[in-house]
DORO-471791 format. One line per field, with one value per residue (C-alpha): x, y, z; residue in one letter; residue number from 0. Coordinates in steps of 0.2 Angstrom, whole numbers. Layout:
N
east = c(X/...)
north = c(Y/...)
up = c(Z/...)
palo = c(A/...)
senu = c(NUM/...)
***
This chain:
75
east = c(84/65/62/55/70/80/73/73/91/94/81/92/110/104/97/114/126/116/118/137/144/151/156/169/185/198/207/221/213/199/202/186/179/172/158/146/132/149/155/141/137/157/159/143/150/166/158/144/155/141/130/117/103/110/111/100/84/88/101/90/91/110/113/104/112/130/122/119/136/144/136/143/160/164/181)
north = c(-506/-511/-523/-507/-495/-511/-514/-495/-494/-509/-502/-485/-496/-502/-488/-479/-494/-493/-478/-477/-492/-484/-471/-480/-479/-495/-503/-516/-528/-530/-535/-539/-521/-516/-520/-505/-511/-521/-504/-495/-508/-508/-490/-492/-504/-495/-480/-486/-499/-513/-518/-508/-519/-517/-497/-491/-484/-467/-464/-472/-454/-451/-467/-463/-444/-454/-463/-449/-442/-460/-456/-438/-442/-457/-466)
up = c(538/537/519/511/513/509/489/487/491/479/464/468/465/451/443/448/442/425/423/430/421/405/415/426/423/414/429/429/442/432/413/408/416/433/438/444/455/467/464/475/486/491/493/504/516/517/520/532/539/533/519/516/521/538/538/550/543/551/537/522/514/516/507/494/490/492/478/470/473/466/450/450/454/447/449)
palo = c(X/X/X/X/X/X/X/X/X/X/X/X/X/X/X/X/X/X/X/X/X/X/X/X/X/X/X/X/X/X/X/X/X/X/X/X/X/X/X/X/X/X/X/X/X/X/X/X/X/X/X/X/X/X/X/X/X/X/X/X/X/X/X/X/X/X/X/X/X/X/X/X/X/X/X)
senu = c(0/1/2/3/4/5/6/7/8/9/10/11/12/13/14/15/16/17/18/19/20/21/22/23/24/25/26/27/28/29/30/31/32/33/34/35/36/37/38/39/40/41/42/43/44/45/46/47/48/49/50/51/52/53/54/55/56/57/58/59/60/61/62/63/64/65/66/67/68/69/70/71/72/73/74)
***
């Protein structure tokens, strides 16, 4: 992904974790809460099978409606 797309996708996970953090549910593994921008940027690579610096630029738009579909359904 070109550096533009790259620090949009980031400004869009940390919008998103802001707004998703008190959202998130209480887990076990993590006493001191969870933390929502690992959150994101973990559902992304399991999803796209990489980080999401190294999504192709091709899907830049599809990353960011998952985004917004973290946000929506949050877990």
């Amino acid at each position: 992904m070109n550096e533009d797309n790259r620090k949009k996708i980031w400004h869009k996970i940390q919008s998103t974790g802001d707004k998703l953090q008190p959202l998130l549910k209480p887990s076990y593994f993590h006493p001191k809460g969870r933390n929502a921008y690992a959150h994101l940027a973990l559902s992304i690579k399991e999803k796209y099978g990489c980080s999401y610096k190294d999504i192709p630029d091709e899907k830049y738009e599809e990353v960011i409606l998952f985004l917004e579909y973290l946000y929506k359904n949050p877990n």
